[in-house]
VOGU-3710 file (C-alpha; in Angstrom, 3 decimals, decimal comma):
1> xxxxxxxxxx> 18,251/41,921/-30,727  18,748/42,728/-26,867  19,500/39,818/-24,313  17,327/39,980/-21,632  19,049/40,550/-18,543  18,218/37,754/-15,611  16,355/39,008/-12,917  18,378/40,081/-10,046  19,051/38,589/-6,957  19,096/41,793/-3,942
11> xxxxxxxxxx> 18,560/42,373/-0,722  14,754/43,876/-2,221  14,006/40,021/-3,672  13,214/38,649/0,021  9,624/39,214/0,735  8,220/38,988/4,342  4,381/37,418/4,241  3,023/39,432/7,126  -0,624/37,987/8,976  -2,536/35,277/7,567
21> xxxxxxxxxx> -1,200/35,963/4,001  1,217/32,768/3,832  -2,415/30,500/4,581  -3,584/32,349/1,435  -0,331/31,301/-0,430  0,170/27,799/0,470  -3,263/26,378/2,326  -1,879/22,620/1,886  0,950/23,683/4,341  -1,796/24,221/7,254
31> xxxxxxxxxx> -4,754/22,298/6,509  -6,247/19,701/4,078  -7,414/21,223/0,619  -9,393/18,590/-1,111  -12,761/19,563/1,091  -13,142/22,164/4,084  -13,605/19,176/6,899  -10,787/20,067/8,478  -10,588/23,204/8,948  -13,791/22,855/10,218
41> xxxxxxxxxx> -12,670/20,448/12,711  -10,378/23,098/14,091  -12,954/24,884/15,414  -14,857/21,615/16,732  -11,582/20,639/18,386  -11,820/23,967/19,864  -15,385/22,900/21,273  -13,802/19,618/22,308  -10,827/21,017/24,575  -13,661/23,093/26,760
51> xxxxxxxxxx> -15,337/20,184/27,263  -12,288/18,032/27,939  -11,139/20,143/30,659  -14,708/19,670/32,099  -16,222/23,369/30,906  -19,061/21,913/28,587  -21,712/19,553/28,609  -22,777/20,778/24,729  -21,573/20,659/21,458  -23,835/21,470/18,603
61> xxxxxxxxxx> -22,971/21,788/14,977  -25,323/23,216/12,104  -25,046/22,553/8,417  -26,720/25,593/7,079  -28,637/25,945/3,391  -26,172/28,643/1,957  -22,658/25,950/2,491  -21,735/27,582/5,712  -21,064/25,855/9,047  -21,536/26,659/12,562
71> xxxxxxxxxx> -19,744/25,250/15,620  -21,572/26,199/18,681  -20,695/25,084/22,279  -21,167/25,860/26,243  -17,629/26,323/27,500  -15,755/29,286/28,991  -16,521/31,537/25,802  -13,178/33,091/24,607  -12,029/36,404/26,388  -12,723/39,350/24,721
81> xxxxxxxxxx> -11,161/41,954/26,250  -7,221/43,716/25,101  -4,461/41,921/25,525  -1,938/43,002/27,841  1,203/43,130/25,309  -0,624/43,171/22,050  -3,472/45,652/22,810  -6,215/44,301/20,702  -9,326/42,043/21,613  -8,122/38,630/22,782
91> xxxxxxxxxx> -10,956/37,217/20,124  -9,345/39,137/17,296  -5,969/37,703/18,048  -6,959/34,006/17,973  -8,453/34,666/14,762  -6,341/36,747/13,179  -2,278/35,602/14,664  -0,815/32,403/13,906  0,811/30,952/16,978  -1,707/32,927/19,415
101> xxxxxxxxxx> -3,763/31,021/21,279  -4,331/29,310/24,995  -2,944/26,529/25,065  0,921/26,910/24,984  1,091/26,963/28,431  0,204/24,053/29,894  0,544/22,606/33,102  -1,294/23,150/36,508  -1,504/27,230/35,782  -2,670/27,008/32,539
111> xxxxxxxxxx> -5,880/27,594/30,839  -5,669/24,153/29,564  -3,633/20,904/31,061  -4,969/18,638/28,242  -5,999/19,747/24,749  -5,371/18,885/21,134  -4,605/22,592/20,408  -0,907/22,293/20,407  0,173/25,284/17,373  -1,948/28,103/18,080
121> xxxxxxxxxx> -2,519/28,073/14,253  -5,795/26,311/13,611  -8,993/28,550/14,138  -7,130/31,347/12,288  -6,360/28,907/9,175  -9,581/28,793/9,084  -10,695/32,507/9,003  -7,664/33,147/6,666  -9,473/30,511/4,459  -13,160/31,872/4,387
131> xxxxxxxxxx> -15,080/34,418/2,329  -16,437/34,957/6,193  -16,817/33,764/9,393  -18,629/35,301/12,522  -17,720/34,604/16,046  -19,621/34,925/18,899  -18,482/35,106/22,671  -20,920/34,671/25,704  -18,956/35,089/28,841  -19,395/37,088/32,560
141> xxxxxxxxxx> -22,964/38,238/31,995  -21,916/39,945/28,077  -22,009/39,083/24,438  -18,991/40,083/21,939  -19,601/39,214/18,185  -16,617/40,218/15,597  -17,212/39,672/12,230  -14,137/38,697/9,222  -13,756/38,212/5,513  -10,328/36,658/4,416
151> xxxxxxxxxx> -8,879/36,516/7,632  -9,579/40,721/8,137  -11,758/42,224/10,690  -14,981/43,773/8,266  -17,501/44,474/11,555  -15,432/45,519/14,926  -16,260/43,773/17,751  -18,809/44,776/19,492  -19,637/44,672/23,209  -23,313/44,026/24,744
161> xxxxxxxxxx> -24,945/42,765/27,476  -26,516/39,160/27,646  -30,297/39,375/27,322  -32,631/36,839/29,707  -32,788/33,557/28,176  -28,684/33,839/26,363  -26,313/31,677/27,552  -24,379/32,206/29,983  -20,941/31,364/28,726  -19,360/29,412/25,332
171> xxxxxxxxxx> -18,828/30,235/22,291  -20,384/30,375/18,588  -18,505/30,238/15,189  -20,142/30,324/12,039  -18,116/29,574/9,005  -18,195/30,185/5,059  -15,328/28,526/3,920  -14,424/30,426/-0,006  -14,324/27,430/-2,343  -11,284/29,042/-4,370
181> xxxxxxxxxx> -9,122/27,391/-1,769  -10,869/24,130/-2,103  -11,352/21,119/-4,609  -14,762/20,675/-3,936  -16,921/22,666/-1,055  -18,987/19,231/-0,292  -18,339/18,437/3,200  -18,274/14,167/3,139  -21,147/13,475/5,005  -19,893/10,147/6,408
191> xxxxxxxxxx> -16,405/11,271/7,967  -18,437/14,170/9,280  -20,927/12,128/11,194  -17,580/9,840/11,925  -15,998/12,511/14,052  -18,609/14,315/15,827  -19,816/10,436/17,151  -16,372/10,011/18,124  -16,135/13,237/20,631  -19,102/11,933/22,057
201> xxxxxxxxxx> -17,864/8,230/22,337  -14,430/9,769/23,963  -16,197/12,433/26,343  -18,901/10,242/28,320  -21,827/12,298/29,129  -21,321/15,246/26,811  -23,798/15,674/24,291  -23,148/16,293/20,569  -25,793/17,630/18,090  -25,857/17,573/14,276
211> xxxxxxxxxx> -28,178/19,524/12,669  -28,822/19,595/8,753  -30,792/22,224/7,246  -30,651/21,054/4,023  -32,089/17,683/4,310  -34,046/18,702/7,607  -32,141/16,096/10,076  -31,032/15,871/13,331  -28,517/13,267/15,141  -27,780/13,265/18,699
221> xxxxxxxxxx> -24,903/11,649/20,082  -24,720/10,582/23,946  -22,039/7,961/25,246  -22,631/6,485/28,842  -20,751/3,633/27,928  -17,716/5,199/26,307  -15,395/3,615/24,429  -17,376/-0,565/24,883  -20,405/0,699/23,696  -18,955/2,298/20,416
231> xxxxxxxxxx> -16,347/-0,979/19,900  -19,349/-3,055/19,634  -21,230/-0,948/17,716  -18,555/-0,722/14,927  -16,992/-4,527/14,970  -17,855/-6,908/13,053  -16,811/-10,227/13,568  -16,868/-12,845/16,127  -15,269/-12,303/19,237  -12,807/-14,662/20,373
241> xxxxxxxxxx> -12,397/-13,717/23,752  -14,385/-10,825/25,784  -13,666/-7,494/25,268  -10,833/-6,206/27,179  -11,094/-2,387/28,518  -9,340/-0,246/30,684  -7,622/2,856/31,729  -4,565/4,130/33,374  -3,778/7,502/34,403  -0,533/8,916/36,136
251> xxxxxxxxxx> -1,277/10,793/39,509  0,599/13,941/40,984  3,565/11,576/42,401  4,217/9,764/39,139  8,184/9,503/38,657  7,920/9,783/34,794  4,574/11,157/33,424  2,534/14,105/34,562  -0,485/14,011/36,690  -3,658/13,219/34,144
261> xxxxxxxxxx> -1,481/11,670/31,635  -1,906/8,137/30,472  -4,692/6,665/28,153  -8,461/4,284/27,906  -8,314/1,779/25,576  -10,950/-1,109/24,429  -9,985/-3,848/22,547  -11,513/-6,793/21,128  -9,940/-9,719/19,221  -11,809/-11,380/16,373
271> xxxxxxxxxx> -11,193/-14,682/14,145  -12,300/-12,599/11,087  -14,115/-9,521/9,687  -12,282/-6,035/9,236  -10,839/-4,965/12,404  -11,448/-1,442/13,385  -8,940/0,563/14,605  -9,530/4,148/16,107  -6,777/6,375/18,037  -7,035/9,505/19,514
281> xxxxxxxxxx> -5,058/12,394/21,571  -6,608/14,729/23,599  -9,934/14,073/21,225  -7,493/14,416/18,161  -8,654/11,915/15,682  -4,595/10,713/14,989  -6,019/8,589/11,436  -2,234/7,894/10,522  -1,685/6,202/14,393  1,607/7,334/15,930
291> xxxxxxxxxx> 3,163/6,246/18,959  0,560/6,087/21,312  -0,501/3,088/19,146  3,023/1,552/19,453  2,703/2,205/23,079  -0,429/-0,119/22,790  0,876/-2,857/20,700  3,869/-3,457/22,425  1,488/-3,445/26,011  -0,163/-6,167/24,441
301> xxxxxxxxxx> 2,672/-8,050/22,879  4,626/-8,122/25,657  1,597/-9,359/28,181  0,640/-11,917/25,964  3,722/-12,980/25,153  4,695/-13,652/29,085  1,373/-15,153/29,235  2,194/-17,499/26,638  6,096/-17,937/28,041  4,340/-18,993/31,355
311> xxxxxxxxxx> 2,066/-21,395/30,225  5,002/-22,710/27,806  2,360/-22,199/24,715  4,884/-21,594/22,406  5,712/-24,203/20,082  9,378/-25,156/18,961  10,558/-23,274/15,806  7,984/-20,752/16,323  8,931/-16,868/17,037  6,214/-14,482/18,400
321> xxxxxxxxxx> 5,885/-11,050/16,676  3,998/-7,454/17,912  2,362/-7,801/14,599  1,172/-11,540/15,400  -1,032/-10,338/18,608  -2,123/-7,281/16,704  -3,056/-9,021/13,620  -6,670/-9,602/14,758  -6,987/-6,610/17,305  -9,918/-3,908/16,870
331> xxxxxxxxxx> -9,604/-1,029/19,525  -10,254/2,478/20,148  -7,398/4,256/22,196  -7,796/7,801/23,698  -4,461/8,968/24,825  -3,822/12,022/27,293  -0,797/13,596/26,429  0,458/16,685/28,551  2,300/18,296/25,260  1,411/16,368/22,245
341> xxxxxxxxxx> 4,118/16,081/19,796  1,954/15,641/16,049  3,303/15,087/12,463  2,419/18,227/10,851  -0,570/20,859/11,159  -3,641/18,681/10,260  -2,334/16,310/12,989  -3,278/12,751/11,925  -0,166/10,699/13,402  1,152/11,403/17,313
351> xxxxxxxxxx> 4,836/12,002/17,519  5,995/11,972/21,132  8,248/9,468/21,934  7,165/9,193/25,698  3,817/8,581/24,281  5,064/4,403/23,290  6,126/4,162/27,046  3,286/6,066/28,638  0,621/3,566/26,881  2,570/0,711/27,170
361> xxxxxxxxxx> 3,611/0,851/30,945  -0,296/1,449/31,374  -1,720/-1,461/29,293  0,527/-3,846/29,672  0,307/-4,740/33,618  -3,957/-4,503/33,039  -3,661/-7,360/30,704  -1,345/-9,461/32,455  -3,378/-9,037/35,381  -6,582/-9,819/33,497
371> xxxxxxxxxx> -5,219/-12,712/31,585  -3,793/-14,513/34,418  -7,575/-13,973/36,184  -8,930/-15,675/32,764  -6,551/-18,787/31,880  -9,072/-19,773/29,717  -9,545/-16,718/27,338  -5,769/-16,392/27,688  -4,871/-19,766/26,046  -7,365/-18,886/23,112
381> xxxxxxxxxx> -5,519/-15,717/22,699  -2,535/-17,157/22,996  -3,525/-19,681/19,954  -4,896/-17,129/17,755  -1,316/-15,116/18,245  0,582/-18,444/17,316  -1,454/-19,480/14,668  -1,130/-15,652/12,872  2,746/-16,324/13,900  2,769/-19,515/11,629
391> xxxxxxxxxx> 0,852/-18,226/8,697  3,329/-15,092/8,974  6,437/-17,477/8,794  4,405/-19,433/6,316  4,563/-16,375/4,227  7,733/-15,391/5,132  9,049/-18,282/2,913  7,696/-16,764/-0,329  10,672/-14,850/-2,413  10,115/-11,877/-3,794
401> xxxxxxxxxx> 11,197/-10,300/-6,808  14,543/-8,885/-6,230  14,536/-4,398/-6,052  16,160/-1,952/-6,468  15,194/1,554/-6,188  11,543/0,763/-6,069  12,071/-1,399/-9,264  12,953/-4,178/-9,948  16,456/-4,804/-11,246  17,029/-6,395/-15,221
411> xxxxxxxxxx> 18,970/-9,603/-14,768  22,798/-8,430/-15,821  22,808/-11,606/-18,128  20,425/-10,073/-19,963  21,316/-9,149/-23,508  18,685/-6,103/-24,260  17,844/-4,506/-27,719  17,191/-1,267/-28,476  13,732/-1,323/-29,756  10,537/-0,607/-26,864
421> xxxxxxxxxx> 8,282/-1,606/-29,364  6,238/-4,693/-28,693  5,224/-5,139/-32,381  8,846/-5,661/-33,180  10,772/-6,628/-30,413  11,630/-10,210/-28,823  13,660/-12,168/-26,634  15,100/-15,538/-26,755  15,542/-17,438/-24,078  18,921/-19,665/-24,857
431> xxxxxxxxxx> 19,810/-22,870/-23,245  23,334/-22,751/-22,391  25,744/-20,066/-22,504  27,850/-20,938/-25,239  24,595/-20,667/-27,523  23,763/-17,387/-26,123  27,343/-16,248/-27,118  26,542/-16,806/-30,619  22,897/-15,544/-30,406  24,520/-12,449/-28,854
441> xxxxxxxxxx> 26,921/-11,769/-31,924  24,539/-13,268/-34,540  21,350/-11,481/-33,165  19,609/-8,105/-34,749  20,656/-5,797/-32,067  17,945/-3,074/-32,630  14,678/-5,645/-31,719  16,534/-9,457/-30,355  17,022/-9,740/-26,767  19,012/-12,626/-26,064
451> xxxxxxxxxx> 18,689/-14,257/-22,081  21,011/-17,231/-21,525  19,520/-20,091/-19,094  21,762/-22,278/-17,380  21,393/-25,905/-17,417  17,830/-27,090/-16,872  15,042/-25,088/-15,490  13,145/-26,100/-12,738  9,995/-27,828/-12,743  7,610/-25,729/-11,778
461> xxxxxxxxxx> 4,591/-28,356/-11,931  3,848/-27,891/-8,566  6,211/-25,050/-6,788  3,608/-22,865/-4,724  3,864/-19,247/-6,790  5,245/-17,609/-4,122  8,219/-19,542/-3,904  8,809/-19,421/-7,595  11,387/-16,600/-7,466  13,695/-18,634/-5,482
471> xxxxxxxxxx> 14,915/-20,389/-8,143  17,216/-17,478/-10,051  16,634/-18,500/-13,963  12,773/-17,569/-13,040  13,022/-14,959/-11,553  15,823/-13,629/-14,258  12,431/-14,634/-16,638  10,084/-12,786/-15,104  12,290/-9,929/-14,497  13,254/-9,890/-17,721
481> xxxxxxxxxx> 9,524/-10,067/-19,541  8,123/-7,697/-17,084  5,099/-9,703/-15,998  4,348/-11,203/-13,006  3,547/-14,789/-12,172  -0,204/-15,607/-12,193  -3,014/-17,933/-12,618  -5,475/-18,633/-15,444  -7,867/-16,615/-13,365  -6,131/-13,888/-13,047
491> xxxxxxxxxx> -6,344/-10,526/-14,591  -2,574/-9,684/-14,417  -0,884/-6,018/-15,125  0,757/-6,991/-18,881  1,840/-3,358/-19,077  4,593/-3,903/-18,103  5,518/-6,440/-20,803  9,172/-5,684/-22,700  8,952/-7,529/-25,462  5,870/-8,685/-27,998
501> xxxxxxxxxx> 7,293/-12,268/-28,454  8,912/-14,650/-25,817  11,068/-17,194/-27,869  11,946/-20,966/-25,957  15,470/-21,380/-28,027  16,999/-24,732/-26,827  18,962/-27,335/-28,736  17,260/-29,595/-31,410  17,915/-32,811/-29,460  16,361/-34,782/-26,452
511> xxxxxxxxxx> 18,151/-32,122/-23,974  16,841/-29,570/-25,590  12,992/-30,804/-25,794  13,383/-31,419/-21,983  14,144/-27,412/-21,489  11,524/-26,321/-23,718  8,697/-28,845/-22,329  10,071/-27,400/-18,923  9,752/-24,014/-20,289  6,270/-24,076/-21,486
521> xxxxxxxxxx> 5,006/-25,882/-18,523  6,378/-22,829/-16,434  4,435/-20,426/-18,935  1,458/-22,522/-18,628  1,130/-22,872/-15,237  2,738/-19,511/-14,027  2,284/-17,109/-16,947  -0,788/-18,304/-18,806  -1,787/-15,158/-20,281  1,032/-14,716/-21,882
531> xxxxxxxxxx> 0,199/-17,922/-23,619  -3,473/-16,665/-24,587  -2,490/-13,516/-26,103  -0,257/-15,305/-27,977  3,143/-13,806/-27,031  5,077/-17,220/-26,574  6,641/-19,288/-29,310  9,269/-22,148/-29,749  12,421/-21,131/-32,257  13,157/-24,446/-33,951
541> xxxxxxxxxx> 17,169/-24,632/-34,880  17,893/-27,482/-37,223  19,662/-30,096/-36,640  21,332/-31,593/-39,468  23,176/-29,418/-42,022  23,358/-30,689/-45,413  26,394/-29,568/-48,017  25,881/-30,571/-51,709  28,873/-30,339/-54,247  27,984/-28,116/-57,053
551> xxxxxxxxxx> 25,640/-29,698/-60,179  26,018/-28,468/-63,585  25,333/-24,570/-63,020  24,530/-25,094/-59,592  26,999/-23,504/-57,349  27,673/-25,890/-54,319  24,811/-25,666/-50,908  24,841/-25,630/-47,782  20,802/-26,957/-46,475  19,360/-27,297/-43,029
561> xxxxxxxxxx> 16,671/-29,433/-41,954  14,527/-29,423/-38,927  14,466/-33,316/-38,343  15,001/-36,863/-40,132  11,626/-36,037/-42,541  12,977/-32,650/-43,396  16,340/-34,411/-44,166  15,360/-37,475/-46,386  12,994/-34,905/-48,376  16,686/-32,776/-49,042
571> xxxxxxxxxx> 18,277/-36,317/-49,711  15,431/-37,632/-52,404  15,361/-33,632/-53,642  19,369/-33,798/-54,855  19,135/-37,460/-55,943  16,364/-36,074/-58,063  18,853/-33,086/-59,249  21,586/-35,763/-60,026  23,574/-35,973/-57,421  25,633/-38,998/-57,085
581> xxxxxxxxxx> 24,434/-41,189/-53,358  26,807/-40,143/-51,504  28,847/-37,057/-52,515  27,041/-35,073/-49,640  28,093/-34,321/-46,486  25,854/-34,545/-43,640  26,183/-32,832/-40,232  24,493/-33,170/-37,095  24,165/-30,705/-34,785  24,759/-31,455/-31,170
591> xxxxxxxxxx> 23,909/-28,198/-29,903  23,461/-24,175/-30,783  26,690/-23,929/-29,622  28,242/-25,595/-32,183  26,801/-23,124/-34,906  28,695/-20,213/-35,120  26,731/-16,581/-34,934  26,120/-16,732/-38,777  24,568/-19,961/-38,881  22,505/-19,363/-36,272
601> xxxxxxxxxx> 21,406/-15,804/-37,632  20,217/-17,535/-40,938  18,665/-20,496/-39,676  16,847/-19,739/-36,356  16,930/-15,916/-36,079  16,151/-14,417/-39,430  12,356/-13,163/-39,641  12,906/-14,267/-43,383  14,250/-17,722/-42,754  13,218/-19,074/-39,388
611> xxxxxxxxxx> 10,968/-21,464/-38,148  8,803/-19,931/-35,141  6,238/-21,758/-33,707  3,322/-20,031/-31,781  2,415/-21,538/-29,136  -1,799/-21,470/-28,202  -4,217/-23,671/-26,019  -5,776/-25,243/-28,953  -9,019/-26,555/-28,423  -8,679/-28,990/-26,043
621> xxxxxxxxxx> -10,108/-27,039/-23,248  -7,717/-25,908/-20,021  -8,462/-28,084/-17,675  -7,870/-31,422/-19,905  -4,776/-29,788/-20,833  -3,807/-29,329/-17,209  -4,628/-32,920/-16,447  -2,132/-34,037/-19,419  0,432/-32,184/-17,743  -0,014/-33,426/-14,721
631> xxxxxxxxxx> 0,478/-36,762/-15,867  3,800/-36,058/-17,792  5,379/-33,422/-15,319  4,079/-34,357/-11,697  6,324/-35,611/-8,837  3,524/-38,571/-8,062  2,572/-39,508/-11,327  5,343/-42,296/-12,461  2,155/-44,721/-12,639  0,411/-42,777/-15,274
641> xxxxxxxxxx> 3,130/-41,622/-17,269  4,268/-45,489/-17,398  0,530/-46,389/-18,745  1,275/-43,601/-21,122  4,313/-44,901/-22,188  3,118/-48,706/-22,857  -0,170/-47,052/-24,599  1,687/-44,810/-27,255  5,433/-45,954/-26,713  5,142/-47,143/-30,617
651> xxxxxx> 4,548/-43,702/-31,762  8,071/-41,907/-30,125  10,756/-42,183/-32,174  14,088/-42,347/-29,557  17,126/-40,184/-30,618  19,849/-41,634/-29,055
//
């Protein structure tokens, strides 16, 4: 039989992917693929830069019947005529070259100072990704229309002269974006409606249109208010001091910044309710924030925090936090950035590290200024900062369970078994390591897990949940089981549970019903479901050994019993057989430790010879059960559990 040779590796193996072709072969690289939105966004940004640099008054966008889209506005209408170097129409070029477009060169000379076209990629992503799209130009008196399929030119352009009534200058693009590229080819109405209000909301005075053919509507969107008026419109919540609003801009003799750039901003603090939190550069939606947000959040921090230093608001043991004076903020920021730096081609977070400085040297004097005009409203910000800077340290007290590498880490104490399967597998949880030494030789190793606990085990009664993993035996417990601690009203993820049945395994004497009533009050309180799908039980090791001489063709015994009943019904049983009072031998045990790994295999571990006792609610009904509890394991409760005592005292029998 021939080998197959392995496919060489030559000089001919490197392919070159000329035009638009590597759009074709990897669309998520340029643009999002779960719906067209954005890559019809690149050519409303498009729409949004002319009007930005104060060329357009217009923006109208048309959701046609047959699923295509068209973006038409009133700006400066792209050039049409050759390009110096490349000889072709300009119009082709931007549609058909990545990296060609106008607005590389910024700066005083160029075509555009401030615009969220950064890559010269976008519009032609989005011809590369259509079945077709048709572009019309309207500029110096003539009208130029080229039409393409796939990113190629199937109608030239062509060249005519603007006919009364035309406009005189922008630019039309109608797309048909080819659902092969696409999960679905439903636009989402809602984030549609989202951005083209926002362009409005950030461009004061320029009107944006949505028309839908399909269900026959039109929206208009006109801001004279600007970024206050949409704030308001969008919050929820009651204010808990005014609005604050402003803008700063860097002029021609700026030391640091360029002339234009700098940023408007609105923000509004509320006590509750969603906050809503929009950013923008150069018109750019930025949904993943960036650093023109940090810029923002450290201008407020650090005004409020001088206001607070001032007015010596800040109580002792309390440290202020960016995150505690943004914890209630709701704003809309509209950066201007001279050469936006973004995160990738769809552009959602803002990159440029002057960006943090830029907004925050802007922001932060306007609100120091403003607070120190309004004491008042400055002292009730100042408490709503403190009081999210107590909850947060509040908070900061819980302990979490200990990770590593995104999981969390099996306690190293921890004895594991082979087994995964939950209809075979346990683990016992041993008091005292001795005992877990002989549970660890004495054990099944394919489904017994064996976790030693040392000494006693908190209390859990009344620890707060979050603070329950400060205390290392529980967290080694819940670590270990692979459930979280919850509430009997809780619906917690028991997917993650490692073994089908959680054995308490402590010592038959009055130390060892302390651990296991400790135990079970933890699973009750913290872990209650495993207690109602009945995945916890009690092991019960005996605790007296009994060892009969042999009797007639009886070989000599060795018997265990559970407690004093268990052992006078062995003691009345041999009598009964003939055995002389006295000529057994009976042993106590103090502890598991004392029994070495055999004894404890047959007596307590063995499915076949065990004692295991599931542990359920019963039918006394949770909440009388909790009140029991509380009464025989709470801190304040030495009154009741002493009217327990003298009520059924009689009934306890004390080992001693």
């Amino acid at each position: 039989m021939a080998v197959k040779a392995p496919p060489e590796y030559s000089e001919i193996s490197i392919r070159v992917l000329k035009g638009l072709e590597p759009v074709k072969q990897r669309p998520g690289m340029y643009t999002r693929t779960d719906n067209p939105l954005h890559v019809i966004q690149e050519v409303l940004d498009n729409a949004a830069d002319e009007a930005l640099a104060g060329h357009g008054k217009k923006i109208k966008v048309v959701l046609f019947e047959d699923g295509s889209v068209s973006i038409e506005d009133d700006g400066r209408g792209i050039p049409f005529g050759l390009h110096p170097e490349e000889h072709a129409p300009v119009i082709e070029l931007v549609f058909t070259q990545l990296h060609a477009g106008g607005k590389f060169d910024k700066g005083k000379g160029g075509a555009y100072s401030f615009s969220g076209g950064l890559h010269g990629v976008g519009v032609s992503v989005t011809n590369a990704l259509a079945t077709r799209l048709e572009a019309t130009t309207y500029r110096e008196g003539q009208v130029a229309r080229l039409v393409f399929s796939g990113g190629d030119v199937i109608e030239p352009l062509v060249v005519r002269k603007a006919e009364a009534g035309e406009r005189k200058s922008g630019t039309t693009v109608r797309v048909w974006p080819d659902g092969k590229y696409f999960e679905s080819l439903a636009l989402p109405m809602a984030h549609m409606v989202h951005l083209l209000r926002s362009k409005a909301v950030l461009m004061p005075g320029v009107t944006v249109t949505l028309v839908n053919e399909k269900t026959k509507e039109t929206q208009h969107w006109i801001y004279k208010g600007g970024l206050r008026d949409y704030l308001m419109q969008t919050l929820n919540g009651e204010l808990v001091i005014p609005v604050f609003e402003g803008e700063g801009f860097a002029d021609a003799h700026h030391d640091s910044f360029a002339e234009g750039e700098g940023a408007g901003w609105c923000v509004a603090f509320t006590e509750d309710g969603q906050p809503v939190r929009e950013s923008y550069v150069n018109l750019i939606p930025t949904n993943a924030g960036g650093t023109h947000e940090s810029g923002l959040r450290d201008g407020l921090f650090t005004a409020v925090k001088s206001f607070i230093e001032l007015h010596s608001l800040l109580p002792k043991g309390v440290k202020l936090l960016p995150e505690d004076v943004f914890a209630r903020a709701s704003y809309v920021l509209s950066a201007k950035v001279l050469d936006p730096q973004f995160q990738g081609q769809i552009k959602e977070r803002l990159n440029s590290r002057d960006a943090v400085r830029l907004v925050s040297s802007v922001v932060r004097p306007s609100l120091e200024l403003w607070l120190n005009q309004h004491v008042e409203y400055g002292k009730k910000l100042a408490e709503l900062a403190i009081k999210a800077a107590q909850f947060r340290q509040k908070a900061g007290q819980k302990v979490e369970k200990r990770k590593g590498s995104g999981v969390a880490v099996l306690p190293g104490k921890l004895t594991d078994c082979e087994s995964r399967d939950l209809a075979y597998n346990e683990v016992f949880l041993v008091e005292g390591d001795s005992a877990g030494g002989s549970a660890k030789m004495g054990r099944d190793k394919e489904s017994q897990a064996i976790l030693p606990l040392r000494g006693k085990v908190l209390n859990t009664w009344e620890v707060e949940r979050d603070r329950l993993f400060a205390n290392t035996e529980i967290h080694d417990i819940s670590v270990a089981i692979g459930v979280d601690p919850h509430g009997p009203h809780d619906t917690p993820d028991l997917s993650g549970l490692r073994y089908g049945k959680v054995c308490i395994l402590s010592d038959a004497d009055v130390d060892g019903s302390h651990i296991q009533v400790l135990l079970l009050t933890l699973f009750f309180r913290h872990f209650p479901k495993l207690i109602e799908t009945g995945h916890i039980y009690v092991a019960r090791p005996p605790l007296f050994r009994v060892d009969a001489p042999a009797r007639g063709k009886k070989p000599a015994s060795k018997t265990y019993a559970l407690d004093e009943g268990e052992l006078t019904a062995i003691l009345d049983k041999l009598r009964k057989e003939g055995v002389r009072e006295g000529a057994w031998s009976i042993s106590r045990f103090k502890g598991l430790g004392e029994m070495n790994a055999e004894q404890l295999w047959d007596t307590t571990l063995n499915p076949d010879t065990r004692r295991l006792l599931q542990i359920e609610l019963g039918r006394i009904d949770f909440t009388q059960t909790e009140a029991l509890i509380t009464k025989l394991m709470g801190k304040g409760e030495a009154a009741s559990r002493r009217e327990l005592m003298e009520l059924h005292g009689d009934t306890v029998e004390i080992d001693i």
